[in-house]
N, C-alpha and C positions, 0 to 999 in steps of 0.2 A: 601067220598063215603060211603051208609051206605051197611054196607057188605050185612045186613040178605037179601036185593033186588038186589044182581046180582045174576044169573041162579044158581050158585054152591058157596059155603063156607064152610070153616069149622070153622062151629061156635061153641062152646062152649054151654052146658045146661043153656038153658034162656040167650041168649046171642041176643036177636033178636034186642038190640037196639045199637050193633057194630056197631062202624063205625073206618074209616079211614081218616085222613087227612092228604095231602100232602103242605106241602107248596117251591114254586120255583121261581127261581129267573129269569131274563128277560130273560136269556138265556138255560131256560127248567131244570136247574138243582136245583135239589131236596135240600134246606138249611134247612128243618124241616119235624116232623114228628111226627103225634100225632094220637096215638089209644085209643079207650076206649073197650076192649074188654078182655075174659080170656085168648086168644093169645097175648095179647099187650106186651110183657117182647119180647118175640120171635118177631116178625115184627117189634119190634124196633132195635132190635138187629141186626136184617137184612139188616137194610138202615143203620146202622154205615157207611161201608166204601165207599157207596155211596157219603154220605155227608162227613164224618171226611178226605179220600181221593181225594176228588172232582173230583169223576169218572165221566164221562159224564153216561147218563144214557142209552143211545144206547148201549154201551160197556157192561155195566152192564148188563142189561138185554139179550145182545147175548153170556155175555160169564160165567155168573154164573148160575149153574144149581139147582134152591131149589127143593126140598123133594116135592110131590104133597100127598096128595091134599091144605096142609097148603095156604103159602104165594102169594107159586107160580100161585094159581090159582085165590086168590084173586087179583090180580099186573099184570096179564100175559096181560090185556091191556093198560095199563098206556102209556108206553114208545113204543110205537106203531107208 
């Protein structure tokens, strides 16, 4: 997803050519993740125990609460 085209982001100064990738396996869960962005250190950091745990991602997203407006707003429709 490229971030700077959803409604709301917090993007970084000249950051407009962010994006996100998710990559998932047959059963919706999240086995990679690649940002290009001056948030990418933090939003990778944030799918660690997504992936390193192999939380399902329904779980995840009902029961981890991130900081708004970062991650949380970029992700808040992913696992929908």
């Amino acid at each position: 997803m490229k971030l700077a085209d959803a409604d709301f982001a917090y993007l970084g100064v000249n950051d407009d050519g962010a994006a996100l990738t998710l990559a998932v396996d047959g059963h919706n869960k999240v086995v990679g993740i690649s940002e290009v962005s001056q948030s990418a250190a933090d939003d990778v950091d944030h799918f660690l125990p997504l992936i390193g745990l192999n939380i399902d991602p329904q779980v995840w997203n009902q029961k981890l609460l991130s900081v708004f407006p970062a991650l949380a707003y970029k992700i808040r429709d992913i696992f929908d």
